[in-house]
TORROVEX-78706 format. One record per residue: residue in three letters; y, x, z of N, C-alpha, C in turn. Coordinates in steps of 0.2 Angstrom, whole numbers, plus 2048, in hexadecimal, padded with zeros to 3 digits. Atoms other than C-alpha are relative to their C-alpha. Layout:
<atoms>
ALAYXZYXZYXZ
...
</atoms>
This chain:
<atoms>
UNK7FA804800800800800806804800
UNK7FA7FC8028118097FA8067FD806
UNK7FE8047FB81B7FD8067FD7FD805
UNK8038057FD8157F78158047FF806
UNK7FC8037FD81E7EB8207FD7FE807
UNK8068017FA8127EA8338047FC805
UNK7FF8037FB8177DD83F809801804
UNK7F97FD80082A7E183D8037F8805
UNK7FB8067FE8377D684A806809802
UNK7F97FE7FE8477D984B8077FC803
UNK7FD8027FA8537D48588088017FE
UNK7F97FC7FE8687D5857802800805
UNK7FF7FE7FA86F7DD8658047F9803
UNK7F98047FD8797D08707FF7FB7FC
UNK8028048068727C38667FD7F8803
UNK8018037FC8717B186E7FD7FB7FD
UNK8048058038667AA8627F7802805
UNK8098007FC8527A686B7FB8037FD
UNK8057FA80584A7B085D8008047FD
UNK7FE7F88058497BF8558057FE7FA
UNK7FE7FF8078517C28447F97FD7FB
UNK80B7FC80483F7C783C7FC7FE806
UNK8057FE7FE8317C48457F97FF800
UNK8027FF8048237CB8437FD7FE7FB
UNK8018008078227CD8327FB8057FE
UNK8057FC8018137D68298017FF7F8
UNK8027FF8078147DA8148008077FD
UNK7FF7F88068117E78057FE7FF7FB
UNK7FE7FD8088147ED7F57FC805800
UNK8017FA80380A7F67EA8038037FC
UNK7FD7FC8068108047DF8007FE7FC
UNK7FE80580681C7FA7D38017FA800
UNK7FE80680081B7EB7DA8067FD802
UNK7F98037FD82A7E07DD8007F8805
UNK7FC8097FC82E7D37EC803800801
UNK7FB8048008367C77EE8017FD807
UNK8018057FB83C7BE7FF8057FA7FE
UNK7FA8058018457AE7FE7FC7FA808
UNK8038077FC84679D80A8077FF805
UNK7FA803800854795811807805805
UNK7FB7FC7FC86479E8197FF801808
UNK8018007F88637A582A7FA802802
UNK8077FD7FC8527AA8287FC806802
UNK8017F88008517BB8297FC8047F9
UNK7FF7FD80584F7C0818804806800
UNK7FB7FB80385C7CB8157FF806807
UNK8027FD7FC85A7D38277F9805800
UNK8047FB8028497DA8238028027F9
UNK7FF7FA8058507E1814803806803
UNK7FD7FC7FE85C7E981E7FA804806
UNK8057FD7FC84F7EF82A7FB8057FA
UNK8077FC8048437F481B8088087FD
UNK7F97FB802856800816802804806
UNK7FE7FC7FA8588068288067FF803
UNK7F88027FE8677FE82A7FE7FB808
UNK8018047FA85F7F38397FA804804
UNK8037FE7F88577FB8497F87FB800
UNK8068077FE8437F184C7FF800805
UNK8008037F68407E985D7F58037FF
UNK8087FF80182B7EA8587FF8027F6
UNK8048018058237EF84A8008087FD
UNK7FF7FC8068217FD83A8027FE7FA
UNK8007FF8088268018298008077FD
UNK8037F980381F80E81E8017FE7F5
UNK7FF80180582481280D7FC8067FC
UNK8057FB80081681E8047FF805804
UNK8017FE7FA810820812803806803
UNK7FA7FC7FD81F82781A8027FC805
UNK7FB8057FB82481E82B8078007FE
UNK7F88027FE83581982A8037FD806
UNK7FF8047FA83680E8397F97FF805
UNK8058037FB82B80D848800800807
UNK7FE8017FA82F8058557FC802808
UNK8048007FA823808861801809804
UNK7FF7F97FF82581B8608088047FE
UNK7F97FE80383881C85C8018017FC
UNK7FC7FD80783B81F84B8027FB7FC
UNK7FC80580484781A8408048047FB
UNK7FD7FA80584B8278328087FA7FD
UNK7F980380385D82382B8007FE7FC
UNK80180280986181981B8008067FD
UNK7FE7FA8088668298117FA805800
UNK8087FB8048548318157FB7FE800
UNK80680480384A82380F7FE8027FA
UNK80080280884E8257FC8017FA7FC
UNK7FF8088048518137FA8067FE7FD
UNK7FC80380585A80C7EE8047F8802
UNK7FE8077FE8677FA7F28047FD7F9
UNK7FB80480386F7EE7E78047F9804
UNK7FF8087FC87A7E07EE8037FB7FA
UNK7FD8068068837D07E88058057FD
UNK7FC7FD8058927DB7E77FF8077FE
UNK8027FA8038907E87DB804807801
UNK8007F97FE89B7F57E48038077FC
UNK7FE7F98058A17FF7D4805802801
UNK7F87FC8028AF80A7D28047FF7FD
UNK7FA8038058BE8037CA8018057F9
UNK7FC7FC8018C38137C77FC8057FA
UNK8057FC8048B481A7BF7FB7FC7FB
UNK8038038058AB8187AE7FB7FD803
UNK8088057FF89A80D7AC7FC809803
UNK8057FA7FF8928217AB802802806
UNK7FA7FC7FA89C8287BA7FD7FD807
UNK8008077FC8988187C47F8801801
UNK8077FF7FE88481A7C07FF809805
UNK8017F880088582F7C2802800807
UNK7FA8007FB88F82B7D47F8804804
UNK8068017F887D82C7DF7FE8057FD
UNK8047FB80287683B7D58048077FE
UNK7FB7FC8028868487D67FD806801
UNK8037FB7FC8788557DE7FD8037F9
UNK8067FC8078708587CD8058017FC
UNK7FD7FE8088768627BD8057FC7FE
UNK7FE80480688285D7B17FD7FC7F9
UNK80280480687785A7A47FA7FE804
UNK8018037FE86A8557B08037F6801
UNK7FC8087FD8778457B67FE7FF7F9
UNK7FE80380887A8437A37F97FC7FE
UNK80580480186983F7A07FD7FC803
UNK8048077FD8638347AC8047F9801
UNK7FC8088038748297A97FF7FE7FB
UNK7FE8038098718287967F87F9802
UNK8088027FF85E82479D8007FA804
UNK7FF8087FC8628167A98047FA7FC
UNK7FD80580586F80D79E7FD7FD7FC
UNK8047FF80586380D7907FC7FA803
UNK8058037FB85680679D8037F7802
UNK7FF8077FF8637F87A38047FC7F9
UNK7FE8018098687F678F8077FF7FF
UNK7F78027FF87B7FA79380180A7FE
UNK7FD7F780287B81078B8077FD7FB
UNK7FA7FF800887807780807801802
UNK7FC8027FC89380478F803808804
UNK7FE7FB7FB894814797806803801
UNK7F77FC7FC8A681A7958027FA801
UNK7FC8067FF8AC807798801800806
UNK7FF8027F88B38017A77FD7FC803
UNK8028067FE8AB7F67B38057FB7FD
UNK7FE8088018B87E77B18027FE7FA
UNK8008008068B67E979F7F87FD7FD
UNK8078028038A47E37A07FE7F8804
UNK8028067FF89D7D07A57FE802805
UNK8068007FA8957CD7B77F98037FE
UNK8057FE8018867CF7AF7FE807801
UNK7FF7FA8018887DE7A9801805805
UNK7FD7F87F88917E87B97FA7FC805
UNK80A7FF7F887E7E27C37FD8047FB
UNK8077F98058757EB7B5803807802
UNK7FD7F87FD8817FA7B97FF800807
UNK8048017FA87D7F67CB7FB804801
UNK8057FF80086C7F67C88008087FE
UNK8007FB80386D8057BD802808805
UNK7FE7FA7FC8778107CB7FA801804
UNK8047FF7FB86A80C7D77F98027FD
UNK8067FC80085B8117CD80180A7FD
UNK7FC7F78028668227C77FA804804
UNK8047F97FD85E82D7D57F57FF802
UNK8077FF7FF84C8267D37FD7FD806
UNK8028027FA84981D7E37FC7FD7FF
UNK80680180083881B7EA8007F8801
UNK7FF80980083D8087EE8077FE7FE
UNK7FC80680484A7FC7E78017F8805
UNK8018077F98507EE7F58087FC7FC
UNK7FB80280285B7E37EC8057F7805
UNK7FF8087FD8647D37F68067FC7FC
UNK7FD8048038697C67ED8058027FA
UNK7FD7FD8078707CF7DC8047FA7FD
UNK7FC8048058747C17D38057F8802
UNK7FE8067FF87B7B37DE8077FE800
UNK7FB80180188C7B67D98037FD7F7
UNK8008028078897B27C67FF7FA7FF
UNK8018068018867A17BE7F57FF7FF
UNK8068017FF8767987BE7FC8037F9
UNK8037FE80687179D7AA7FD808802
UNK7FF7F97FF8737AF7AD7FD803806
UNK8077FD7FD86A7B17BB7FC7FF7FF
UNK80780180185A7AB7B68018047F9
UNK8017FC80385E7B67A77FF807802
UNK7FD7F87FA8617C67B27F97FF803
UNK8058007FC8527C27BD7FB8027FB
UNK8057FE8048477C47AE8008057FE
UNK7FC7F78038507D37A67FE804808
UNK8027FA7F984E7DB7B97FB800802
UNK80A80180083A7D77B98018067FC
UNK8017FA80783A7E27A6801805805
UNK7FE7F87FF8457F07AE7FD802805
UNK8027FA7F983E7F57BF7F78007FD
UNK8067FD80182B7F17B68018067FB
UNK8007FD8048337FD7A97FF806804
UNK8007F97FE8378097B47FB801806
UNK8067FD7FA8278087C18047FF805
UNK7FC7FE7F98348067CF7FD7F7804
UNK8018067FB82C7FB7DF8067FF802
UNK7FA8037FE83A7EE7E57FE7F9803
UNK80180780083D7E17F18097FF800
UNK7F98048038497D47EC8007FA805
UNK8018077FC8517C67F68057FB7FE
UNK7FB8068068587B57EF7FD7FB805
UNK8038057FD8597A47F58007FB7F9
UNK80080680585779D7E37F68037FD
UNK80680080384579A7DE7FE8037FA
UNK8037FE80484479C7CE8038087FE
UNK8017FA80384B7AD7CE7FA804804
UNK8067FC7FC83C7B27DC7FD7FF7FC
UNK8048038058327A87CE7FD8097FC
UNK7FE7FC8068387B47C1800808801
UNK8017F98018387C47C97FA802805
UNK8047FE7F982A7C57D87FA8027FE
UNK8067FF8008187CC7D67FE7FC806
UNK8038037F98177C67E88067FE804
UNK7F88027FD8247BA7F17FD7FD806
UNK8018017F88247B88038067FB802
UNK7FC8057FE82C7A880A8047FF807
UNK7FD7FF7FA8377A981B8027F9804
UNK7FD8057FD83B79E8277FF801807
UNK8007FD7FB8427A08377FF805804
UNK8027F88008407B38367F87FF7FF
UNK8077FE7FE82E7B08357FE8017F8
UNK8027FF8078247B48257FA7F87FF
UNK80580680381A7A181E7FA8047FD
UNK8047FD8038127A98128038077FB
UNK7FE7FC8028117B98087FB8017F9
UNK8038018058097B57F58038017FA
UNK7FC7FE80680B7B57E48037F77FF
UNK7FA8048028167A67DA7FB7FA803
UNK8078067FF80579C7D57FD7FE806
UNK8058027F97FD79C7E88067FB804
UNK7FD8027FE80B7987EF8037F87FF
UNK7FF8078038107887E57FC7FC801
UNK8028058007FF7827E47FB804806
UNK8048017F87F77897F6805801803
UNK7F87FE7FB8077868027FB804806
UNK8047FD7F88007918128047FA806
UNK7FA8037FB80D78681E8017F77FA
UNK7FB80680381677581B8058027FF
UNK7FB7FE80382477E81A8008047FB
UNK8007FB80682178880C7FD7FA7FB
UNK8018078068197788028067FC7FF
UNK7F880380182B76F8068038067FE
UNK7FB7FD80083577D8037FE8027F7
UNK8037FC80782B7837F17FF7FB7F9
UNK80080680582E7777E38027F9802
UNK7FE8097FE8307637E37FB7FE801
UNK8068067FF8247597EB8007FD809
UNK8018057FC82174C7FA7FA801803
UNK8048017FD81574A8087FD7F7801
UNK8038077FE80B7388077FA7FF803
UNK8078027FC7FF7318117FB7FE7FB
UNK8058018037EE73380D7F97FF807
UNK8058007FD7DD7318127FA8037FD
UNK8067FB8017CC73D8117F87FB801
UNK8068068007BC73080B7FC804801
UNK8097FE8047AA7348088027FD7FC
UNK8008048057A872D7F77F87FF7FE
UNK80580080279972C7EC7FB8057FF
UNK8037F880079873E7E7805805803
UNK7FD7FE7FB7A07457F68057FD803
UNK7F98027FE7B17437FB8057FD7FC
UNK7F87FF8037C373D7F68067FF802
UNK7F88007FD7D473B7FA8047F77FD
UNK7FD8058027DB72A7FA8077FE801
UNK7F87FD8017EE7297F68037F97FE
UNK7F98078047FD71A7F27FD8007FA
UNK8008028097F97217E07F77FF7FE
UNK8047FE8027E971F7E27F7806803
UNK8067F98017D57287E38028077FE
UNK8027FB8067D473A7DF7FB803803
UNK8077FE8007C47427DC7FF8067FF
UNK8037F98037C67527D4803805809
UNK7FB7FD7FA7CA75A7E77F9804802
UNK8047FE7FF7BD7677E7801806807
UNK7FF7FE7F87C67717F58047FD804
UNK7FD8077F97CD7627FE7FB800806
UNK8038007FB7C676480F7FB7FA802
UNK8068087FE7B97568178047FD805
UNK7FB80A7F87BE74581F801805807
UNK7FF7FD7F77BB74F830804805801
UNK7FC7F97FE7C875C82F8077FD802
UNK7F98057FB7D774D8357FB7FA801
UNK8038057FD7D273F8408007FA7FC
UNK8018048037CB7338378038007FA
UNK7FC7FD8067CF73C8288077FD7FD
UNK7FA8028027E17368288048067FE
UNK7F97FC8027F07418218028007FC
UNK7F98008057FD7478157FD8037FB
UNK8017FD8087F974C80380A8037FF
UNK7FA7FD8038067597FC7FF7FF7F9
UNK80080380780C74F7EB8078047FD
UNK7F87FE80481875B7DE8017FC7FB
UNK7FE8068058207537D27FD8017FB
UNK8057FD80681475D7C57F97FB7FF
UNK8048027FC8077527CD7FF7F87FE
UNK7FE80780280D7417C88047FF7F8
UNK7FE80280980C73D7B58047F87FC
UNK7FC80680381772F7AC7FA7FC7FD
UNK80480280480A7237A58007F77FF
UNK80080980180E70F79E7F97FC803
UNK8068067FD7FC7097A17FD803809
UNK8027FE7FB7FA7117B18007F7806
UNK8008067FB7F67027BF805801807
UNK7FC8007F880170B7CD8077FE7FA
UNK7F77FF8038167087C98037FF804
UNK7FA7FC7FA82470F7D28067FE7FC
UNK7F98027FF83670A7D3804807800
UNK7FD7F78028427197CA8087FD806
UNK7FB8027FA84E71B7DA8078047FC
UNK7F97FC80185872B7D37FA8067F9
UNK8047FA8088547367C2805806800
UNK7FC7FC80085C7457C07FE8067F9
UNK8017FB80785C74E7AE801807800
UNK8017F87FF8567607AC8008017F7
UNK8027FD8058557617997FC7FD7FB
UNK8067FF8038447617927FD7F9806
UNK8068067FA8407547A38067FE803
UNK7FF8027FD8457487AE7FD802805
UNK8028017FB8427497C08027F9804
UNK7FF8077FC83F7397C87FE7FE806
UNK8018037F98407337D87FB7F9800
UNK8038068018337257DB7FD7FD806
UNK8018037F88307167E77F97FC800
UNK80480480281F70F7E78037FB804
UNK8018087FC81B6FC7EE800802808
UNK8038027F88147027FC803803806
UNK7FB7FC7FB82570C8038018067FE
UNK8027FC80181E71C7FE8058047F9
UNK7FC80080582A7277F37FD8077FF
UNK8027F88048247377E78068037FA
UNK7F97FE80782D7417D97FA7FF7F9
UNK8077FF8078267427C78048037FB
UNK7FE7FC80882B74E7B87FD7FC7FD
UNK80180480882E7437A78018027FD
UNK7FC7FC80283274A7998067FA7FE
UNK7F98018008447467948007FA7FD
UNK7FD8068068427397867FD7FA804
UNK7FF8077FD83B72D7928057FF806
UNK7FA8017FD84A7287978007F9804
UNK8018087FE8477197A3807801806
UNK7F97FF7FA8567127AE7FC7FE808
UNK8008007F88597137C17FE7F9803
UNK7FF8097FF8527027C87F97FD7FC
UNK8048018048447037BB7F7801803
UNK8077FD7FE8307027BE7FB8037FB
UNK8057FE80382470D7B77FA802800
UNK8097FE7FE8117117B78028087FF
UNK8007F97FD80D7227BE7F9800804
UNK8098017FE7FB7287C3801809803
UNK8017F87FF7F773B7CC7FB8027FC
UNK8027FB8037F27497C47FE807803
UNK7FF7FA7FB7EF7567D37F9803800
UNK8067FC8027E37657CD7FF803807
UNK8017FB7FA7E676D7E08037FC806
UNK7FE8047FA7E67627EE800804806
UNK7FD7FB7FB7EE7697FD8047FB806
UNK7FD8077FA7EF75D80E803803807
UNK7FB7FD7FA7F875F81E7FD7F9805
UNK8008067FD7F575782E8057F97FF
UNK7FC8068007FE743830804800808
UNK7FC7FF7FA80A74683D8087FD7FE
UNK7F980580081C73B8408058067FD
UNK7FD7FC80482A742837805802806
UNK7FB7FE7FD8347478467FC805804
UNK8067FE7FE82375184B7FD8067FD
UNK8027FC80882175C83A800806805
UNK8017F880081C76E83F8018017FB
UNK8027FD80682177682F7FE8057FD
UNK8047F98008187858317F87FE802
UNK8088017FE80777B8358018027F9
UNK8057FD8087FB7818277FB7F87FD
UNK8048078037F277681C7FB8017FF
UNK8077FF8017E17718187FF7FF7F7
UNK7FF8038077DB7708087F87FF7FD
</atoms>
């Protein structure tokens, strides 16, 4: 393991909050790989970044970076940021007014040659596809652009990790999700392992080998895009990770084993759905995404379109069945039905994934699920 993050808490001094910052936390990265943390403000995301940079002191734990302690609390160490080798980028990009694009990248590598510098700026520009740019000024280039110089400064000196927070959330919504892709190519270009932290999904989507979900310092889970979607580890990570609703269900014996009986409906294909006896009297919640719930005219269930919101290519529909019960559903865009309207809808759920049935003012959202 190239990163490894062991049972890290972190504490701020004179701090009148009831729980750590971080606590423990346990992740790692392979050589090359890049994660991701996201999960709502407050959660200590950003603090273990700064912990993994040595900007923050740990209360418990380690971290080791090929296989180098950097931090360990138990035995006091805590090497400084500038003798890690680590690399940072932030929101703000930092640059020099004063100084060209080349000048701007070459700043962190003044120890080396002249025609060493020369070539590892032509090399990195090249890399974030700006060698055109190098005698230009920063504020002669786009947002976009002065983060790729960012990015480009901080892989100048070759840094064994890449800890980026939040890069893009100063730019507009297109432009990130083009950047997040663009910065997957480059750091896979250049072999450089990096964790990244964001609170917009689909740049975790976009750039993460492996993304770890936060909440109240603690780590939910720690997976790739696809587990995490469709195996939540928590209920909080199943609400926090896409679109979908918890409905009460129930865990049968049927003819040829088991099933899940649901508002929308039998399902049968639930071959890792647990047994009636894993909730009393097999009651509980089915986690329904809106991928899950297909548009369908001769369907026998129909739901009441409460609120639609146009994404393009689809609709997202709010919907209210008979029985109280409200789910979402992706349609695509051309059926355009109005608010107020009924329509058949039927499930379609390849991965059924259930949670205890508990009162909504009762939610554990770190209980784990059955499946």
């Amino acid at each position: 393991m190239f990163l490894g993050v062991e049972h890290v808490t972190v504490r701020y001094p004179g701090s009148a909050a009831p729980s750590p910052a971080v606590q423990d936390v346990s992740l790692g990265l392979s050589t090359g790989q890049i994660g991701v943390l996201i999960g709502p403000s407050g959660c200590g995301k950003t603090t273990l970044l700064r912990a993994v940079a040595g900007l923050e002191r740990l209360d418990v734990g380690r971290i080791e970076v090929a296989r180098e302690t950097l931090s360990d609390a138990t035995h006091g160490v805590h090497l400084a940021p500038e003798g890690r080798r680590i690399g940072m980028v932030f929101q703000d990009y930092a640059l020099f007014p004063h100084l060209s694009v080349a000048d701007n990248v070459a700043f962190g590598i003044r120890h080396q040659s002249r025609h060493e510098r020369a070539h590892r700026v032509r090399e990195v520009l090249a890399l974030v596809g700006l060698d055109h740019a190098a005698q230009r000024a920063p504020h002669q280039l786009s947002g976009g652009q002065q983060q790729r110089i960012a990015l480009a400064r901080a892989l100048a000196p070759a840094p064994r990790l890449l800890l980026l927070d939040e890069p893009f959330s100063s730019l507009d919504v297109d432009l990130r999700e083009r950047l997040a892709q663009d910065l997957r190519g480059i750091l896979k270009q250049a072999g450089t392992t990096a964790l990244f932290v964001t609170h917009d999904q689909l740049e975790a989507f976009a750039v993460g080998d492996m993304i770890g979900v936060m909440n109240r310092g603690r780590l939910e889970q720690w997976d790739d895009a696809y587990t995490l979607y469709h195996r939540p580890a928590s209920r909080f990570v199943a609400d926090f990770i896409g679109h979908g609703v918890f409905t009460p269900a129930r865990i049968i014996e049927c003819e040829h084993g088991h099933c899940v009986m649901t508002p929308l409906g039998e399902l049968h294909d639930v071959a890792e759905c647990p047994l009636p006896d894993a909730y009393p009297g097999g009651e509980c919640e089915i986690l329904l995404r809106a991928d899950d719930i297909v548009h369908d005219d001769d369907a026998p269930v129909k739901a009441r379109i409460e609120r639609k919101s146009f994404r393009g290519s689809e609709f997202l529909y709010t919907l209210r069945l008979p029985s109280g019960e409200r789910v979402l559903a992706h349609v695509p865009s051309h059926h355009d039905h109005q608010v107020g309207e009924w329509i058949g809808i039927r499930a379609a759920v390849d991965h059924v994934v259930t949670f205890a049935r508990v009162s909504a003012d009762a939610v554990d959202p770190t209980a784990g699920p059955h499946r």
